[in-house]
C-alpha positions in Angstrom: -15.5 30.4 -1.0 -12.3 32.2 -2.0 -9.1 29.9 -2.1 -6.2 31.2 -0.3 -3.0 31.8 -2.5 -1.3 29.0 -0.6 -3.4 26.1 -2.0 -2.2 26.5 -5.7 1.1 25.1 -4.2 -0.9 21.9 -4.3 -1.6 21.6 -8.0 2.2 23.1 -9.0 3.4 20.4 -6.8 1.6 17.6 -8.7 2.8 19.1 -11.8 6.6 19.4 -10.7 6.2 15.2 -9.8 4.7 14.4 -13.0 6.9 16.4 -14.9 9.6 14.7 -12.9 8.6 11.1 -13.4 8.6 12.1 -17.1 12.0 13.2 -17.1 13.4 10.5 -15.5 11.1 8.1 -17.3 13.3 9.5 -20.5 16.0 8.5 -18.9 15.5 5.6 -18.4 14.4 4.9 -22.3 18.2 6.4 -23.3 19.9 3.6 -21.6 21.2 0.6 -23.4 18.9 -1.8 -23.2 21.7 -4.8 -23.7 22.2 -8.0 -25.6 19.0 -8.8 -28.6 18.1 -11.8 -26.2 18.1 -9.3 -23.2 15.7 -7.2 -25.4 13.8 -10.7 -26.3 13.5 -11.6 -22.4 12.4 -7.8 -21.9 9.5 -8.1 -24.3 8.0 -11.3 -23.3 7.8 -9.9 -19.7 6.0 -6.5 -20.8 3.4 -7.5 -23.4 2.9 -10.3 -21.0 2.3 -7.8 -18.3 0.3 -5.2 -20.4 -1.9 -8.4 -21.6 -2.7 -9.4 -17.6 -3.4 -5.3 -16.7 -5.6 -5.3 -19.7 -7.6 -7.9 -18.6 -7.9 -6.9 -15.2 -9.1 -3.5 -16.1 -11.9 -4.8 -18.0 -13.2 -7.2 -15.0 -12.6 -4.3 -12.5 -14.4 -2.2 -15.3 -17.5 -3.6 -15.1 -17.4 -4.0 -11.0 -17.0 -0.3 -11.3 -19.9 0.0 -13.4 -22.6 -1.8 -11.3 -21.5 -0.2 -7.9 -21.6 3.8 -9.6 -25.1 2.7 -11.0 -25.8 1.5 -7.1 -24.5 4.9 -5.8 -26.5 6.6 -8.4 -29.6 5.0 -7.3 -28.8 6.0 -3.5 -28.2 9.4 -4.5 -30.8 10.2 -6.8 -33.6 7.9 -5.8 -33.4 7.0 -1.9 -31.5 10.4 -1.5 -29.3 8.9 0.9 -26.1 10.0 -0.2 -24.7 13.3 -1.6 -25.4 13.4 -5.6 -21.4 13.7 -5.9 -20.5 10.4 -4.7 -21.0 8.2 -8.0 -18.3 10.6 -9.9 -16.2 10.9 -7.4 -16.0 7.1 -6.6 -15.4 6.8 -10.4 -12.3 9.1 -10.4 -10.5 7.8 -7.7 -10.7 4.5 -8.9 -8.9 5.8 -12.2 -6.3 7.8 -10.8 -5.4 4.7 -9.0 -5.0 2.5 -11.9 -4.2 5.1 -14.3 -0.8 5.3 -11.2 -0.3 1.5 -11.5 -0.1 1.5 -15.6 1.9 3.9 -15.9 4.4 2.6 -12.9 4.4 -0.9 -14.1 4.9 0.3 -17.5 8.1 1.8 -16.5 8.8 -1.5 -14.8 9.0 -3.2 -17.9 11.1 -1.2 -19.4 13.6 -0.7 -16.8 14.5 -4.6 -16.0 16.5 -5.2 -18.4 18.4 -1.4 -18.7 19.6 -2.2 -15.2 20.7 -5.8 -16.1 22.6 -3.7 -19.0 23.8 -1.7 -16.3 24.9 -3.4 -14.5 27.4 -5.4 -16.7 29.6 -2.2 -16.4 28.4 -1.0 -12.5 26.7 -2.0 -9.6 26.3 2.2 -9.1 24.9 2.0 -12.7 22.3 -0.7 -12.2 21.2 1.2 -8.6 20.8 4.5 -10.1 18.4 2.9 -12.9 16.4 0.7 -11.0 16.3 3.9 -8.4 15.1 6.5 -10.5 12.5 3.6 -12.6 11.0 3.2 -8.9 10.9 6.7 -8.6 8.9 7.2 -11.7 6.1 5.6 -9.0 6.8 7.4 -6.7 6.4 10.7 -7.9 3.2 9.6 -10.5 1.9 8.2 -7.1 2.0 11.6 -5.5 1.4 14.1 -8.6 -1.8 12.3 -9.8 -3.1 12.0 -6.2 -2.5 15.8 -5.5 -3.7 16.7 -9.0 -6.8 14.6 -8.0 -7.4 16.5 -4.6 -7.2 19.7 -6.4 -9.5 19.2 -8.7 -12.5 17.9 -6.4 -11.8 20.8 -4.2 -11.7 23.5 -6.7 -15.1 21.7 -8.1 -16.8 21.4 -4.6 -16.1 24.6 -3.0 -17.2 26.5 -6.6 -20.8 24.6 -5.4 -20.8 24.5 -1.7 -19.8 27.7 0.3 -21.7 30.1 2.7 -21.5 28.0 6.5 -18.9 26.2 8.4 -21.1 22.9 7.3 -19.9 23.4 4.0 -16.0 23.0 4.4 -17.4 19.8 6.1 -19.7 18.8 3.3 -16.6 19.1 0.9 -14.2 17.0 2.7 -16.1 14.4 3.3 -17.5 14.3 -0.3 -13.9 14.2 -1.1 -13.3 11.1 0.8 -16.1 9.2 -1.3 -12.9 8.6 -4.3 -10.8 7.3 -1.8 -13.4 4.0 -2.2 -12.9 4.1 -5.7 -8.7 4.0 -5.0 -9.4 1.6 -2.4 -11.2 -0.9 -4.2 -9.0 -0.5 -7.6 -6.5 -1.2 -5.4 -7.2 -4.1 -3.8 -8.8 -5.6 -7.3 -4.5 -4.7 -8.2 -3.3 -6.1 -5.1 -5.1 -9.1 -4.9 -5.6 -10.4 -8.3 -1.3 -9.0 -8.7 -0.6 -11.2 -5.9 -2.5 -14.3 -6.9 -0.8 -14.1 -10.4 2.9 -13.8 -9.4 2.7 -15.9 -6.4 1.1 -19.0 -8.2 4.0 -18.2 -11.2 7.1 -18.1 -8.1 5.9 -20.9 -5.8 5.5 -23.2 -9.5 8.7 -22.3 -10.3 10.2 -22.9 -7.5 8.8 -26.4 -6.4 9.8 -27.8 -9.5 12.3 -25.8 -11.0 14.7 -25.2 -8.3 13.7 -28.3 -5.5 12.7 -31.5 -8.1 14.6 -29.8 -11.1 17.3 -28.5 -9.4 18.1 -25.4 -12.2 18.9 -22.3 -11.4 16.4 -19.7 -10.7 15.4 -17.5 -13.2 16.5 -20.5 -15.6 15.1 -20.1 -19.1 14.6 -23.8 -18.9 11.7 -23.4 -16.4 8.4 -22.8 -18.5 7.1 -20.3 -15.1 10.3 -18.1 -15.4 8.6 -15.7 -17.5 5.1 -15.9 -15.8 7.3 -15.4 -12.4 9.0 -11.9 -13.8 5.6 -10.7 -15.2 3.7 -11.0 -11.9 6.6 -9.3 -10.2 5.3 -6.0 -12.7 1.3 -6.7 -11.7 2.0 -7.4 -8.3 4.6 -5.7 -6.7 4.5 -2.7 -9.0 0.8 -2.3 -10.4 -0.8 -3.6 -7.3 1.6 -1.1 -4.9 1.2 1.8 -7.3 -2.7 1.3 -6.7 -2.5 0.5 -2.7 -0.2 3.7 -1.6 -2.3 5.8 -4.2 -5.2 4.9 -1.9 -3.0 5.3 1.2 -1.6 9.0 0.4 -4.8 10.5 -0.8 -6.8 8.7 2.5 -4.6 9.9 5.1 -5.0 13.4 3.3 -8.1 13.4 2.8 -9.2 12.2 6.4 -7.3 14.7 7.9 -8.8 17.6 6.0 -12.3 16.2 7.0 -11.3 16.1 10.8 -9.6 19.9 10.2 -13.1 20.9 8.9 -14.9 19.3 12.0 -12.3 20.1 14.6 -11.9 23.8 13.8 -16.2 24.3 12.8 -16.9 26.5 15.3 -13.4 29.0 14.6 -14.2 29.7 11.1 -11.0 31.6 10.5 -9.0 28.4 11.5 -11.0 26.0 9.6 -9.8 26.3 6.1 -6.3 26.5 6.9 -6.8 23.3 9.5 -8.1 21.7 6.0 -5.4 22.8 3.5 -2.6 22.3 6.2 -2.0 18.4 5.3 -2.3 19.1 1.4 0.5 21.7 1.7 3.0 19.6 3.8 2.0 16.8 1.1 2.9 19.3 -1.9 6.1 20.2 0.0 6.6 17.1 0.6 7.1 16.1 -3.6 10.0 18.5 -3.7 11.9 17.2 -0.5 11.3 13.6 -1.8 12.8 14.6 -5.5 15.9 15.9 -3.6 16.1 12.9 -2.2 15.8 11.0 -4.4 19.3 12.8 -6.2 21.1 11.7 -3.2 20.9 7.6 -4.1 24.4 6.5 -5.0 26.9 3.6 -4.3 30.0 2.3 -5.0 31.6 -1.1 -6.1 31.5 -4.1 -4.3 29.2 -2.4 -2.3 27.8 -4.9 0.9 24.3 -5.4 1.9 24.5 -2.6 4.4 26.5 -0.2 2.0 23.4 -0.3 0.0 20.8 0.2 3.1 22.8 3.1 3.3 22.8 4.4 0.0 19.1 4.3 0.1 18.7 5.5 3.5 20.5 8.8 3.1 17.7 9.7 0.2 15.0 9.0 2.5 16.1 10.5 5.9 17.3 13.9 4.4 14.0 14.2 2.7 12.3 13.1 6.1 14.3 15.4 8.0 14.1 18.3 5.7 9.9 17.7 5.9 9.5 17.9 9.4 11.5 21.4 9.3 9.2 22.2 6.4 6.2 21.4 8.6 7.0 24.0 11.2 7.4 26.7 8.8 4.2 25.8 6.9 2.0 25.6 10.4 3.4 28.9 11.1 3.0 30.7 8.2 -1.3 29.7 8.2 -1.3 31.3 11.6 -2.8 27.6 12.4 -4.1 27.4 16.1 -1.5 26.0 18.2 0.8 25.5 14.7 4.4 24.0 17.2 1.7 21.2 18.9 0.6 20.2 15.9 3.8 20.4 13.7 5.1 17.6 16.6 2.3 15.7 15.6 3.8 15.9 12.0 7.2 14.7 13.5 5.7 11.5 15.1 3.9 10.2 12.3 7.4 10.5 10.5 9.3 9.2 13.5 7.2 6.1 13.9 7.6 5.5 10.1 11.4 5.4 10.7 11.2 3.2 13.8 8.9 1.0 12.0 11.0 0.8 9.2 14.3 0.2 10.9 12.2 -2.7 12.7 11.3 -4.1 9.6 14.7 -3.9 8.3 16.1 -5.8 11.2 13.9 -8.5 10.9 14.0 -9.2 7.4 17.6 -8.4 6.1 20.2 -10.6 6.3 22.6 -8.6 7.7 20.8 -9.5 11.2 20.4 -12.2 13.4 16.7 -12.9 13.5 17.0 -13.7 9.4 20.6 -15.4 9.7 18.5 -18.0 12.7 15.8 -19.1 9.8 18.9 -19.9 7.2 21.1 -21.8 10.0 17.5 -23.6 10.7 18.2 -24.7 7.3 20.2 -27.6 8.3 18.0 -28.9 9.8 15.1 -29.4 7.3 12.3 -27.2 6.1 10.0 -27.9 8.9 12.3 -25.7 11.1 13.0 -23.0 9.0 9.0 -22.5 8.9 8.7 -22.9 12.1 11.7 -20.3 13.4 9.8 -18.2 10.2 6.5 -18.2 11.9 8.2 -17.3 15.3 10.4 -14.3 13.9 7.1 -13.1 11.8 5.0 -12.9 15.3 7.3 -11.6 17.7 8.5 -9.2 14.7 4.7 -7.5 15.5 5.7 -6.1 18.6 7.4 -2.9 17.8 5.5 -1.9 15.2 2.0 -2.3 17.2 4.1 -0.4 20.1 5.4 2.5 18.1 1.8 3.1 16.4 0.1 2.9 20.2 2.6 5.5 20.9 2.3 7.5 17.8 -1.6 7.6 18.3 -1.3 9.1 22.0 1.5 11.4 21.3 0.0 12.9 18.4 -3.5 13.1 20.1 -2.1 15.1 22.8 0.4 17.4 21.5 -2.7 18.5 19.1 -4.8 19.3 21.7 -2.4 20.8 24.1 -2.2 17.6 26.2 -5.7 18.5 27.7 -6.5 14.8 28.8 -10.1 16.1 30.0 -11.8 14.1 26.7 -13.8 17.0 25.9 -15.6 17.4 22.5 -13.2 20.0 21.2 -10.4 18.4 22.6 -11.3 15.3 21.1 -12.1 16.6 17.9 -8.4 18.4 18.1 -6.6 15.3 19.3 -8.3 13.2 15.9 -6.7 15.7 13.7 -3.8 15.0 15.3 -3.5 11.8 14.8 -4.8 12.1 10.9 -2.1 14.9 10.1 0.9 12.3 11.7 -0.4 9.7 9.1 0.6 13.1 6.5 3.4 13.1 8.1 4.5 9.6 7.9 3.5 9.7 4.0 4.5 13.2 3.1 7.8 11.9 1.5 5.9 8.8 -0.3 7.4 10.2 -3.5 11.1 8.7 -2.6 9.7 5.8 -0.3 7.7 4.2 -3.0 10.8 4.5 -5.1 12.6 2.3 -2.8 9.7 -0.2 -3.1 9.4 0.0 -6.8 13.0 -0.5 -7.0 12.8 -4.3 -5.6 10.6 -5.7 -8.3 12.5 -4.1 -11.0 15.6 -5.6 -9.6 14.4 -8.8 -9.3 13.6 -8.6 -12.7 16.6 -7.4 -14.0 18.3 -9.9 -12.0 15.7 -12.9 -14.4 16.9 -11.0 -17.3 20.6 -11.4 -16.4 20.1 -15.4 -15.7 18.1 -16.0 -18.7 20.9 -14.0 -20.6 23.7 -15.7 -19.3 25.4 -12.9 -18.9 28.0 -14.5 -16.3 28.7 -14.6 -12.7 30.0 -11.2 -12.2 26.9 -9.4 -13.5 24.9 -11.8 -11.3 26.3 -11.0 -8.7 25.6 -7.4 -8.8 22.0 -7.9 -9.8 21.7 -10.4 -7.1 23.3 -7.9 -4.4 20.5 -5.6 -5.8 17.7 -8.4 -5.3 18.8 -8.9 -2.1 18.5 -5.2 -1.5 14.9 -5.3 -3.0 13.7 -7.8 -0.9 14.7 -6.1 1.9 13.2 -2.6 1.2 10.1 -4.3 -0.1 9.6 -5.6 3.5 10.4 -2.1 4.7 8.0 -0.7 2.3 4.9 -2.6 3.5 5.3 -2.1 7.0 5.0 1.7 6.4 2.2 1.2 3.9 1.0 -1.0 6.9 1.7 1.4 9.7 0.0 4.6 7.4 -2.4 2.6 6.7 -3.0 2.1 10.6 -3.2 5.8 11.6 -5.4 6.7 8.6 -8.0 4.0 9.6 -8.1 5.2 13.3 -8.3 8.7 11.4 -11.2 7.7 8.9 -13.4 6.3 11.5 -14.0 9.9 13.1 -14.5 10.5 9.1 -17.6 8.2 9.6 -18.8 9.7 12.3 -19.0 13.1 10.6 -20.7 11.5 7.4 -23.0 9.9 9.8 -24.1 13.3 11.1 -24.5 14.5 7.5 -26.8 11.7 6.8 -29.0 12.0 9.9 -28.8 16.0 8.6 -29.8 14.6 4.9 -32.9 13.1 6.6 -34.4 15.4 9.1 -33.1 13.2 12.3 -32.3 14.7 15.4 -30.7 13.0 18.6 -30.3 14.1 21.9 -26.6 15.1 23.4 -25.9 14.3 26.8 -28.0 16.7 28.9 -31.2 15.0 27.5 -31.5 17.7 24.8 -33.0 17.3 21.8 -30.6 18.8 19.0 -29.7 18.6 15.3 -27.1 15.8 14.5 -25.1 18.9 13.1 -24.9 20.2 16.7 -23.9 17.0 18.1 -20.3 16.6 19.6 -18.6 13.3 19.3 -19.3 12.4 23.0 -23.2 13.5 22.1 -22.9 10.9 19.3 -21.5 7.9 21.0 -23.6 8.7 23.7 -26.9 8.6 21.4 -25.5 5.5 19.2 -24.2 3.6 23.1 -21.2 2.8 21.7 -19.9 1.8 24.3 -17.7 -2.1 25.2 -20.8 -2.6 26.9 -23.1 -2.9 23.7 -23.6 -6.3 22.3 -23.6 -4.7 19.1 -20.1 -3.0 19.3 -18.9 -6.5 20.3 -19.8 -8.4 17.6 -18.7 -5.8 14.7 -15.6 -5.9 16.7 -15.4 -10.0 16.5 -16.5 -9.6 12.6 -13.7 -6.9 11.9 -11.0 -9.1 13.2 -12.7 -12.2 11.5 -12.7 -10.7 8.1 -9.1 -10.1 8.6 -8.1 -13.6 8.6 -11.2 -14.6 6.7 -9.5 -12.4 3.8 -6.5 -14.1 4.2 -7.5 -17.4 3.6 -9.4 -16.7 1.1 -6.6 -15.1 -1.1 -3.9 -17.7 0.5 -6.2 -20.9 -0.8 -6.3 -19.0 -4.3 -2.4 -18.4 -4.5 -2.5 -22.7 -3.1 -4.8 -23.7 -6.0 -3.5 -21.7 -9.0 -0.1 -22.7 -8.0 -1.0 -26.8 -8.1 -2.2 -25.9 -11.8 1.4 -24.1 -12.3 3.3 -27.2 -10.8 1.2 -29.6 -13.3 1.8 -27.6 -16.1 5.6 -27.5 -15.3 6.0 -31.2 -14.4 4.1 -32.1 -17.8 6.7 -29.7 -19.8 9.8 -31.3 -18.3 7.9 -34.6 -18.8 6.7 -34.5 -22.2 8.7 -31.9 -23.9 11.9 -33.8 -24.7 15.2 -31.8 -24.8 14.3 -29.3 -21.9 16.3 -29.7 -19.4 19.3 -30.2 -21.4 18.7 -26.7 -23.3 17.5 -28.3 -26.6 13.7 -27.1 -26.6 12.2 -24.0 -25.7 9.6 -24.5 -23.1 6.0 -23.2 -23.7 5.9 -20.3 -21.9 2.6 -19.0 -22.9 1.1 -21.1 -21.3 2.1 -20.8 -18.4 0.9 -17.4 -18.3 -2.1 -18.3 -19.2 -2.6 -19.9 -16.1 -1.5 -17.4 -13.9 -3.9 -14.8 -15.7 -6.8 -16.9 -15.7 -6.2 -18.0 -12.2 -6.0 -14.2 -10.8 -8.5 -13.0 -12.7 -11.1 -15.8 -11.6 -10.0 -15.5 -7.9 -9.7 -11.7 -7.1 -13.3 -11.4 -7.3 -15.1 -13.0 -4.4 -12.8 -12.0 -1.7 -12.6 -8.1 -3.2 -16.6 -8.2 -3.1 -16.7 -9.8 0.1 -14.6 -6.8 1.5 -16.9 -4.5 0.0 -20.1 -6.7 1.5 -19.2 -6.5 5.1 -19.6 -3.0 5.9 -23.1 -3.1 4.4 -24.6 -5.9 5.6 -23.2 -5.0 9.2 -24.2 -1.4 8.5 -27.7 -2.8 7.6 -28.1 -5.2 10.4 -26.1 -3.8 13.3 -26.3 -0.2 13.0 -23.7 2.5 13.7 -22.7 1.0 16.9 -21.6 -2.4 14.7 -20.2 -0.6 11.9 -17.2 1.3 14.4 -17.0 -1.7 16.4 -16.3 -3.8 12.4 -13.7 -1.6 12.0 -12.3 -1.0 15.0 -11.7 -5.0 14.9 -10.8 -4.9 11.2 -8.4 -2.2 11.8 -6.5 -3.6 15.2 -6.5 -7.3 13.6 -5.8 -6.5 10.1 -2.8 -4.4 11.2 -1.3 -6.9 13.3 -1.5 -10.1 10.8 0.0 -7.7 7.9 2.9 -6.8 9.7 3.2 -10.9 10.9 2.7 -11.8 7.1 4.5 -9.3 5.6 8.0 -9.5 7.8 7.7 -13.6 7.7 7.8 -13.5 4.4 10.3 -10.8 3.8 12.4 -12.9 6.1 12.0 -16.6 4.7 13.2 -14.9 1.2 16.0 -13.3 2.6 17.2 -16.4 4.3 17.2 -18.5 1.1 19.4 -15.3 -0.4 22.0 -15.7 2.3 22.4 -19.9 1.4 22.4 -18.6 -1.8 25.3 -16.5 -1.2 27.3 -19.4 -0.1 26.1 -19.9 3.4 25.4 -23.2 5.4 26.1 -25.5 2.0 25.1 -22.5 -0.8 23.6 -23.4 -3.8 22.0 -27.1 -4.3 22.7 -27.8 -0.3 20.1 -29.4 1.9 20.0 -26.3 3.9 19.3 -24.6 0.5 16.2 -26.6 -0.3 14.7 -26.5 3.0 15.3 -22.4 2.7 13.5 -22.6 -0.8 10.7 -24.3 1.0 10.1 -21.5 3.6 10.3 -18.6 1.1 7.8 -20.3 -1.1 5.3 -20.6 1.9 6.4 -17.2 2.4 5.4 -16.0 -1.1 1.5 -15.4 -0.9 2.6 -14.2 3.0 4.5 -11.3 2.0 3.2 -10.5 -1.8 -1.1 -11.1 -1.7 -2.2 -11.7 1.5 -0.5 -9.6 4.1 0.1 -6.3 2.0 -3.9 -6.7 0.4 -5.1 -6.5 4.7 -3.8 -2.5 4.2 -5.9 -1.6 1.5 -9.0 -4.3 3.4 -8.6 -2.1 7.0 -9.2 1.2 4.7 -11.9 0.1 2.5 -14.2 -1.3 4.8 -14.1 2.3 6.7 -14.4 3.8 2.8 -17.2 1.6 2.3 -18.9 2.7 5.6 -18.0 6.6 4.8 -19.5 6.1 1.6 -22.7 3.7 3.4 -23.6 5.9 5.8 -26.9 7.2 4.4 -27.9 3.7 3.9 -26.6 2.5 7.5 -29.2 5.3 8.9 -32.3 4.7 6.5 -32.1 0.5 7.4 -30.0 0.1 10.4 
């Protein structure tokens, strides 16, 4: 197969970001790192961190381990799965965490430069912190191009001759998208279950029965707290939007290279189309990303701003980029499909500016949960909860309308459902979820900014560097938690249209399995044909997957159960590791003398120790059991139970991670505002009935609700990747 001249924009691209994240990554290192006992703090917090992702690697190691020997045996024993799959599961699971290691190494070092920064600035301390995140961003996007390149310079050197092969690549491709997927919910989950049982320690006796300071270095969690920031929020994310960027490429390719099989011509540029707006994408987002600045005594909304202009040029720039690159493949019907492009990054925006709303402080819905402060902590959970669920609304409305308006402007709004219209309308919808990711390199620096200045902002407390640099720092939390929020709903949202995307993905590997073994079916004249010739309304047809099969029903009632199942299991494990925290604490304050009043130095090792053990013991069962569902419902309930699992998983899942993850963001930013002085400040009754709601909020927003992302998408990776064994058993 001869690769057009256009594709090698794909692997320059991922070179350019690399070399960018290098360069600012150097940067970075020049700066000041401050005071020695800023430099002390610093180094705690990173071989802390580098000890927990060491750890982790070797547990997620060994699950990697058993499941390529499993693959292997499918492959090269039962012969139910293409002979590629155990490498390619293998690579995409190390790209992912090779893209959390190096982000959350960056992490570590950048805490306490913008502490030092912001001593002098609060533009200094934003440009740091900024550029650090971006160092995610861009090793996010270069490795997961770089890794795209690679398989499909490999796999079209071996496959090439019919339109089956184009098909036969893609969805080989997708296979490492289960390795990202489950490295990165091993990161998110066993991330979140570390920092979470470190915060809500620290914060029940530290800042409620102690009542010190957050951040204090009298608290023996402070440092366990600022590591699991780095695992969480920046190893864990790094992992997740990996898996989300190469996914919704990925997908869309494989839909290109089914939509466009019978127009030969078409078909390779339908599948290169998404990996060139993604490749344009990295230089848009590193313009961007030169356009973060602020000024002194910047407000909460100055800094929105400031972050905002970065992103919107870049999006704005993209979607003119899209129409040029469309056109210039001489793609079939290039302007419907460049609008499809436009929605996916529209309905990011919305769902963003939604998200914003109702988690900053700067609006109402957030400023109601700190006034219900003053009236105890059982209100402010309650008003929490509320804002969190009615919070769901926009986001599930703009995706509904992202889903039809992509459909139809990719198909030429022909509403008939026919199979090539159907096929056309899929792609669609998988090249909006591009769309909606194609500036990741900037967006994820706005999400790896917030842990970093959090961080910095522990490193400036434990410093005592005074009020004034506090204040900056803390105007720079506050900022943090706020695009944090933002940031999950869009990994939330993406991750919604790639799903929907990656269950027509299934249906193609299905096909290829049935192909593998000699099955036919029969379309919907009665005809016997191969399952190569079968249309998607052939295949429903054949499997009855229809609301009317008892089959499609229950997958459906299992997908939305594993949702919440999933979230109870990781919210009981964030519950019991933080009891052992708040033991280990009380016994510290109770039995080493001198504590509180600044004479001892607390144990802090062993505190981490906790946290470590904790998230590495509890990660486990409900990764595997995300893994386990697709199979055993695969096994026992066929295809029809397999799309009705996700399209439960997928519709449930989405909705509780928005709830989760805007609750939380919320109930954090409503302690902030008391903080600032608000309804009592500091050490006020309001204050400690705020502390209460963000510390329910904790596993909410940081392991439960972002990990049901990565869960919608692995379960359909796990099916993609199951096929051949859902057809030989099921």
């Amino acid at each position: 197969m001869n690769t057009p001249l256009a594709f090698w924009l794909v692997p320059i691209a991922s070179i350019v970001a690399l070399g960018m994240a290098w360069c600012f990554f150097r940067q970075m290192m020049s700066a000041d790192e401050g005071t020695p006992r800023m430099r002390e703090i610093a180094g705690h917090v990173r071989s802390g961190a580098m000890a927990y992702l060491k750890q982790q690697y070797k547990v997620v190691t060994i699950v990697f381990v058993v499941l390529a020997v499993i693959f292997s045996f499918m492959a090269y024993v039962l012969e139910v799965q293409n002979p590629w799959v155990p490498f390619a599961f293998l690579t995409g699971g190390f790209f992912s965490g090779l893209a959390g290691f190096f982000g959350m190494k960056t992490a570590t070092y950048a805490s306490a430069r913008t502490a030092n920064a912001a001593r002098k600035s609060l533009d200094g301390g934003l440009k740091i912190a900024f550029r650090s995140g971006a160092v995610m961003g861009l090793t996010v996007v270069g490795l997961g191009l770089l890794d795209i390149a690679i398989w499909f310079l490999v796999l079209s050197h071996f496959y090439h001759g019919d339109q089956m092969a184009l098909i036969t690549i893609t969805t080989t491709m997708l296979t490492f998208g289960m390795g990202a997927s489950t490295q990165a919910l091993f990161a998110r989950v066993g991330g979140g279950i570390y920092t979470k049982a470190a915060d809500v320690g620290a914060d029940i006796v530290g800042k409620v029965e102690a009542d010190i300071p957050e951040d204090d270095p009298r608290n023996p969690a402070t440092i366990a707290d600022n590591v699991g920031d780095n695992v969480g929020d920046v190893a864990g994310m790094g992992a997740d939007l990996y898996e989300s960027y190469c996914g919704s490429i990925l997908s869309t390719a494989a839909l290109g290279a089914t939509a466009f099989a019978m127009a030969p011509e078409m078909q390779l540029k339908a599948v290169i189309a998404p990996m060139l707006i993604a490749a344009v994408g990295v230089f848009l987002s590193i313009f961007g990303i030169y356009l973060v600045r602020t000024k002194e005594g910047a407000t909460m909304k100055d800094l929105l701003h400031s972050l905002s202009v970065g992103t919107n040029v870049s999006a704005v720039f993209i979607a003119g980029a899209t129409f040029a690159i469309l056109y210039l493949l001489g793609i079939e019907n290039w302007l419907g499909l460049s609008f499809s492009v436009i929605t996916g990054l529209l309905s990011g925006v919305v769902i963003g500016q939604a998200t914003e709303y109702y988690t900053s402080h700067s609006y109402k819905p957030t400023q109601k949960i700190s006034e219900a402060g003053l009236t105890g902590s059982a209100t402010v959970i309650i008003k929490g909860i509320g804002t969190g669920m009615i919070s769901t609304c926009i986001p599930v409305v703009t995706i509904g309308v992202a889903i039809m308006l992509s459909y139809l402007f990719a198909n030429g709004f022909d509403t008939d459902m026919s199979a090539t219209a159907l096929s056309k309308g899929l792609y669609g919808i998988g090249i909006a979820a591009v769309g909606m990711l194609s500036t990741l390199g900037i967006t994820l620096a706005t999400d790896a900014y917030g842990p970093i200045a959090d961080n910095a902002g522990g490193n400036a407390e434990m410093s005592e560097l005074g009020e004034d640099v506090r204040h900056r720092t803390d105007a720079l939390d506050a900022l943090g938690n706020t695009t944090a929020a933002t940031g999950k709903g869009f990994a939330i949202g993406s991750a919604a249209l790639t799903a929907l995307a990656l269950l027509a993905s299934y249906i193609e590997e299905v096909k290829i399995a049935m192909e593998r073994t000699g099955m036919q079916l029969t379309n919907l004249k009665g005809e016997a044909i191969s399952a190569a010739q079968a249309t998607i309304p052939d295949f429903m047809n054949y499997f009855q997957v229809t609301l009317m099969n008892p089959k499609v029903l229950v997958g459906a009632f299992i997908g939305g159960m594993a949702a919440f199942l999933f979230c109870g299991l990781t919210m009981e494990a964030v519950g019991r590791a933080a009891q052992k925290m708040v033991e280990e604490v009380r016994r510290q304050f109770r039995e080493i003398k001198g504590i509180l009043e600044g004479k001892a130095t607390p144990d802090y090792g062993s505190c981490v120790e906790i946290s470590t053990r904790a998230a590495q013991a509890e990660m486990i069962f409900p990764s595997l059991l995300a893994i386990a569902i697709p199979i055993v419902v695969g096994c026992v309930l066929g295809v029809a139970g397999v799309l009705g699992l996700l399209v439960g998983g997928l519709t449930c899942g989405f909705t509780l991670a928005v709830f989760m993850a805007n609750a939380g963001g919320a109930w954090d930013n409503a302690k902030k505002m008391v903080e600032e002085g608000n309804f009592g400040g500091k050490g006020s009754f309001a204050h400690k009935a705020t502390i209460v709601g963000d510390t329910v909020g904790d596993p909410f927003k940081d392991t439960s609700g972002p990990s049901l992302n990565i869960l919608i998408k692995l379960m359909s990776m796990v099916s993609i990747v199951m096929a051949g064994l859902t057809i030989a058993f099921g």
